[in-house]
LUMMAR-158176 format. One record per residue: x negated, y negated, z of N, C-alpha, C in turn; residue in three letters. Coordinates in steps of 0.05 Angstrom, whole numbers, padded with zeros to 5 digits, always signed. Atoms other than C-alpha are relative to their C-alpha. Layout:
XYZXYZXYZala;...
This chain:
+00006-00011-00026-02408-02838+02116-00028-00008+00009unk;+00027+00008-00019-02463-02854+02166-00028+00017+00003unk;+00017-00015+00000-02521-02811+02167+00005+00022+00025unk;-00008-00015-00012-02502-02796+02228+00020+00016+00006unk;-00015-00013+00011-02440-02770+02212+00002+00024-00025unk;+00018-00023+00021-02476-02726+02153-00008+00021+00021unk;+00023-00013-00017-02518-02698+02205+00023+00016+00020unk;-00028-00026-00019-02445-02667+02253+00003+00001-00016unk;-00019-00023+00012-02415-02646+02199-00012+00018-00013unk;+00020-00024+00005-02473-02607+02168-00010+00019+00029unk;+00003-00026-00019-02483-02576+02234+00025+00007+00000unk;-00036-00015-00004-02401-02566+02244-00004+00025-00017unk;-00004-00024+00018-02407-02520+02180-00015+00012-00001unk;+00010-00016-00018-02471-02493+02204+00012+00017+00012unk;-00002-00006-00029-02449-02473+02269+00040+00018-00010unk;-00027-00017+00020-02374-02443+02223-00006+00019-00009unk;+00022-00025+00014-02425-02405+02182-00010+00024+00018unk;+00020-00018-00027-02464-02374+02240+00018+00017+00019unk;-00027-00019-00017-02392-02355+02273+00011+00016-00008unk;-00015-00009+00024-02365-02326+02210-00014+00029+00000unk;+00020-00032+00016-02428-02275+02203+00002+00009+00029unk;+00004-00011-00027-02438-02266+02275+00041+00022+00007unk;-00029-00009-00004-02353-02244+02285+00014+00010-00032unk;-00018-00018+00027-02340-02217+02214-00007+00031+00007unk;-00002-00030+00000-02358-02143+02225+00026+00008+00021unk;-00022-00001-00020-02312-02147+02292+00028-00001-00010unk;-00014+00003+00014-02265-02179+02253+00021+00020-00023unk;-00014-00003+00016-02254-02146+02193-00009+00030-00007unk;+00009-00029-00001-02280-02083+02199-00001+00023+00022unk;-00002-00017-00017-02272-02053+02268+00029+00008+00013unk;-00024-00003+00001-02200-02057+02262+00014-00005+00027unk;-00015+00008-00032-02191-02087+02338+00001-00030+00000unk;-00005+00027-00010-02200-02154+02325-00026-00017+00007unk;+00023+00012-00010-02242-02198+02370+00019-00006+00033unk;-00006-00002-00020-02231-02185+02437-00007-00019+00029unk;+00012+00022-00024-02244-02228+02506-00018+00020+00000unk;+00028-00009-00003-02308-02188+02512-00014-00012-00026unk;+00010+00017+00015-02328-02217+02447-00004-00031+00005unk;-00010+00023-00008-02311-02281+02470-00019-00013+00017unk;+00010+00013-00029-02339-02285+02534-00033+00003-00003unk;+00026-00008+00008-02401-02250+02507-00018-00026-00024unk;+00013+00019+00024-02418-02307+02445-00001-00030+00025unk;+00017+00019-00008-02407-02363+02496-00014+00004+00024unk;+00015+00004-00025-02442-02335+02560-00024+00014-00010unk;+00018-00019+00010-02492-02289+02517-00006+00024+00019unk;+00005-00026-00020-02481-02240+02576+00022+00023-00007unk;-00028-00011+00001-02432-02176+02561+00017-00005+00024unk;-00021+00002-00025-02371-02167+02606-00001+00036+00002unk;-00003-00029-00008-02361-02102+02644+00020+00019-00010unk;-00019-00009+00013-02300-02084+02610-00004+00023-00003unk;+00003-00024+00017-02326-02024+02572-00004-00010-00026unk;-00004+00005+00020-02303-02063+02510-00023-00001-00011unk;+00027+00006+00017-02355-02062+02447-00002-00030-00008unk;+00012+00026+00003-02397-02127+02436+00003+00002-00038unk;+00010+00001+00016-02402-02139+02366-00019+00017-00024unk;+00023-00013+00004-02473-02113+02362+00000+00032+00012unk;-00010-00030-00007-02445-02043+02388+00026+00007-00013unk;-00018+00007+00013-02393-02049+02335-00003+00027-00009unk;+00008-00029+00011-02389-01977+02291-00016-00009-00019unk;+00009+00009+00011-02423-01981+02233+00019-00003-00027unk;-00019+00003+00011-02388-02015+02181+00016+00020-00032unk;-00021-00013+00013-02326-01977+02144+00017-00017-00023unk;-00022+00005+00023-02287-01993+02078+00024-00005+00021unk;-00026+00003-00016-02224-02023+02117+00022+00014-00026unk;-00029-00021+00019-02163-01981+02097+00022-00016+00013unk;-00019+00022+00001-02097-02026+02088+00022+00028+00005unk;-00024-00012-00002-02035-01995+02117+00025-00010-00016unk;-00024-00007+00022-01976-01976+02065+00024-00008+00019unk;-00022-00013-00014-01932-01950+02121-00005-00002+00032unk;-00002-00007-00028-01928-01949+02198+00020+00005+00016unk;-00026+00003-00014-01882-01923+02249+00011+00030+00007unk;-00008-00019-00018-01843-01870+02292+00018+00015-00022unk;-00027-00017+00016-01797-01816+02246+00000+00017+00012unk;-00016-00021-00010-01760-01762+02264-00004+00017-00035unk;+00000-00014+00020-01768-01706+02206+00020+00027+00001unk;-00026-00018-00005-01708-01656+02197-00012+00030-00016unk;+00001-00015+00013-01698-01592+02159+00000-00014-00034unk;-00013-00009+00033-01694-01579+02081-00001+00017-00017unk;-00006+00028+00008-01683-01590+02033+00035+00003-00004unk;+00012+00022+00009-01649-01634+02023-00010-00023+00021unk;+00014+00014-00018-01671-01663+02087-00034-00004-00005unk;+00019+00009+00007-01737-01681+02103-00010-00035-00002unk;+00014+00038+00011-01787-01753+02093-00010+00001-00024unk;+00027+00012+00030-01819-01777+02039-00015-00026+00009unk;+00018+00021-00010-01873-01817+02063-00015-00021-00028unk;-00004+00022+00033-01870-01860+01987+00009-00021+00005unk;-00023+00025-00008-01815-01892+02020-00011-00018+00016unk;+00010+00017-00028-01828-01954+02061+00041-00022+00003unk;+00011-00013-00025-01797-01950+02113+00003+00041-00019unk;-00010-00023+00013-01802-01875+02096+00025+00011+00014unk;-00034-00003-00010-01732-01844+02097+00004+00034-00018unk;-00015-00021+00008-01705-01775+02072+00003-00009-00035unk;-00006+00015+00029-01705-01786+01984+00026+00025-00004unk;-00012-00013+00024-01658-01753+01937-00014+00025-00012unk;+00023-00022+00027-01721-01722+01895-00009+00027+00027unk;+00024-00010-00019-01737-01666+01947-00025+00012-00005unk;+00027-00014+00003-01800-01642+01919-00017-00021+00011unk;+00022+00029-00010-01828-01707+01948+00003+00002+00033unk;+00001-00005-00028-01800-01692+02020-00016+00016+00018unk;+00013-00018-00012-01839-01660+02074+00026+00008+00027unk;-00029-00013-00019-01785-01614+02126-00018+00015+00014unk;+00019-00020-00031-01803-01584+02188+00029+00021+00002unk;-00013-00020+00004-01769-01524+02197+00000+00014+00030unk;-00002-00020-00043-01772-01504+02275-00022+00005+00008unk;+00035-00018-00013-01840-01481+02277-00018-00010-00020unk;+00023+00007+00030-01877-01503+02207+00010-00024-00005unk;-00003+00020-00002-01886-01575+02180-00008+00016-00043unk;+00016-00008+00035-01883-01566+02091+00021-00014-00015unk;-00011+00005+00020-01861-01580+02026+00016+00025-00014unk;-00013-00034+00011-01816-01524+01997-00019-00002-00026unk;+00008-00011+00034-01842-01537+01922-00025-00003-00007unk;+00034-00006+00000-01909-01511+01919-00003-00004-00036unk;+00014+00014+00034-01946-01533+01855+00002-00029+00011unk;+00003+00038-00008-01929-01609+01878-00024-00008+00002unk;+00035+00005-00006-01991-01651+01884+00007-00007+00030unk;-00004+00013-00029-01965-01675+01954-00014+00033+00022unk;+00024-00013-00016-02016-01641+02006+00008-00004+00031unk;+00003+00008-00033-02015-01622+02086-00022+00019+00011unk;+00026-00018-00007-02074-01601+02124-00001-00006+00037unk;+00009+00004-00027-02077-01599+02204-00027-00015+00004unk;+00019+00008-00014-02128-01638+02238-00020+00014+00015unk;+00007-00019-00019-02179-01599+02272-00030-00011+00004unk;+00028+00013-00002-02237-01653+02272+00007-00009+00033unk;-00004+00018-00033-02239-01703+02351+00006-00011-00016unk;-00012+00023+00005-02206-01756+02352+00026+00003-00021unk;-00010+00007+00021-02157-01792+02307-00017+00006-00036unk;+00020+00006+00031-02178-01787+02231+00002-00026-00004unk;-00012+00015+00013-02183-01839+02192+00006+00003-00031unk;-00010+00000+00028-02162-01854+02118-00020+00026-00015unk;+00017-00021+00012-02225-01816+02090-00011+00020+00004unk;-00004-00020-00013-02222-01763+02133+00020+00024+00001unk;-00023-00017+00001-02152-01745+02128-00006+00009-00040unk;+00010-00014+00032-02170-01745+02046-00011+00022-00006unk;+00024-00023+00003-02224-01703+02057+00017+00024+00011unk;-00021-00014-00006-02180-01659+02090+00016+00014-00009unk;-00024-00008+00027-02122-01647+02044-00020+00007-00022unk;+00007-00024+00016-02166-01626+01992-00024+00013+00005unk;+00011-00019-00006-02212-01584+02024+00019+00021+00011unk;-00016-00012-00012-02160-01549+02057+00029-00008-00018unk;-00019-00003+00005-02107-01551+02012+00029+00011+00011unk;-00024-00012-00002-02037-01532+02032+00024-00013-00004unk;-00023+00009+00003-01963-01543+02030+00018+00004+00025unk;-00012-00002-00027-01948-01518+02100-00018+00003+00029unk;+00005-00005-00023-01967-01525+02166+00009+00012+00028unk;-00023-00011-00022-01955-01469+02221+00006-00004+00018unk;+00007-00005-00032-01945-01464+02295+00003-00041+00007unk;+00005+00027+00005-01933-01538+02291+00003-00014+00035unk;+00002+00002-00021-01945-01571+02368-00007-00026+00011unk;+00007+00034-00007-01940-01645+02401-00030+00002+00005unk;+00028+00013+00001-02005-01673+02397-00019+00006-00025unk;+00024-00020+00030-02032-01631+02339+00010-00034-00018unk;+00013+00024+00020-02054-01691+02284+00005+00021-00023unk;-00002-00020+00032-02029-01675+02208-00011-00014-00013unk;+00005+00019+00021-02063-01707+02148+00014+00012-00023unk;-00005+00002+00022-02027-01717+02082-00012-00016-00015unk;+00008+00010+00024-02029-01732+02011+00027-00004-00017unk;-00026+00008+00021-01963-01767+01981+00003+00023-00034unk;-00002+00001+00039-01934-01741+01903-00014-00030-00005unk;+00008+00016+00010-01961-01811+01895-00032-00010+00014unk;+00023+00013-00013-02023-01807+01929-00008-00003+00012unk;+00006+00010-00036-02026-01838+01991+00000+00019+00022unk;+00012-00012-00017-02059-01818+02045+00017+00006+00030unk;-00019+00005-00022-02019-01805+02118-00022+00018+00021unk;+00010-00006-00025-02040-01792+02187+00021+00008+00013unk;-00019+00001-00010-01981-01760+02216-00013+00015+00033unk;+00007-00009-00029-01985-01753+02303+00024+00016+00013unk;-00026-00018-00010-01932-01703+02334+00002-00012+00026unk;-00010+00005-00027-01901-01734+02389+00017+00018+00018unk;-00009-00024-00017-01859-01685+02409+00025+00015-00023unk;-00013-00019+00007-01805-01631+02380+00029-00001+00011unk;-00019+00005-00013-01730-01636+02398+00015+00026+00010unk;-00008-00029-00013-01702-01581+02448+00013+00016-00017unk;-00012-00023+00012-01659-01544+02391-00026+00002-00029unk;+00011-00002+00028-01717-01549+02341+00002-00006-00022unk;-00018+00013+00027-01678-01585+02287-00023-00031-00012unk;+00012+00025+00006-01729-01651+02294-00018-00001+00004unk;+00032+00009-00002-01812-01661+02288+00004-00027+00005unk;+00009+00023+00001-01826-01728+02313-00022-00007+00004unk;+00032+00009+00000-01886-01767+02294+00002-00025+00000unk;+00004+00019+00010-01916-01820+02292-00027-00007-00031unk;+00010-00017+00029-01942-01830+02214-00017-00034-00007unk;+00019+00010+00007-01999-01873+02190+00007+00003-00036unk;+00007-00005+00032-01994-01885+02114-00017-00022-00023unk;+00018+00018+00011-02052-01915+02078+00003-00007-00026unk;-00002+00005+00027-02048-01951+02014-00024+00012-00022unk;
């Protein structure tokens, strides 16, 4: 190679390097990505009006939490109805001490002693992973009352795992909780 050819491709991987540090927190830690306000912002160095966060107004960086599970259920009576959010996709098991059953009005586990955990939300916002943790065992329980679209549940699997469940809505005879359920590895 040419010297001058040394000389672009030590800047190319420069100028790779410098993009890598500058768009890794965005990336891989703010869990949105890298948005056209990122974009427009690195090559005009001006923000955009959007609203959207720059980078450098990024949160401050978080342990990324890897999703297990995602997705809309319907949760019945039991047992032996009920989810088990173990399952992927989760689905109704066999074992019911692992299922969680909504019951018309309350969101629980019948078999108390289980390690599987539910605790209402009662922070702003969404939780996230180490929030909803904190959660379930500070607040221990196995049922949740008065149960109401929009109310935010956090769990704790028989195996662990963490869940974010969102109440979308309740079905006119009471027979079905539907959420949408977050389950972190």
């Amino acid at each position: 190679m040419k010297k001058s050819e040394n000389i672009a491709l030590v800047t190319a991987i420069l100028a790779l390097a410098t993009a890598l540090i500058y768009f890794w927190p965005a990336v891989f830690h703010s869990g949105h990505g890298i948005s056209p306000t990122h974009s427009a912002t690195a090559a005009t160095g001006r923000t955009a009006t959007s609203g959207a966060r720059t980078p450098s107004q990024a949160p401050p960086h978080a342990p990324v939490s890897l999703v297990y599970w995602r997705g809309a259920v319907g949760i019945t009576g039991g047992p032996p109805g009920g989810i088990n959010f173990d399952l992927k996709p989760a689905t109704t098991s066999a074992d019911s001490p692992t299922n969680i059953s909504f019951t018309g009005t309350a969101l629980e586990n019948f078999w108390s002693g289980t390690t599987m955990l539910i605790s209402q939300w009662t922070g702003p916002g969404r939780p996230t992973k180490a929030q909803c943790a904190n959660t379930v065992l500070t607040h221990p329980s196995n049922i949740v009352n008065n149960v109401a679209e929009g109310m935010v549940i956090c769990t704790r699997t028989i195996q662990g795992r963490i869940g974010r469940l969102t109440v979308t809505s309740i079905s006119p005879d009471h027979s079905t909780l539907n959420v949408i359920a977050v389950i972190w590895i």
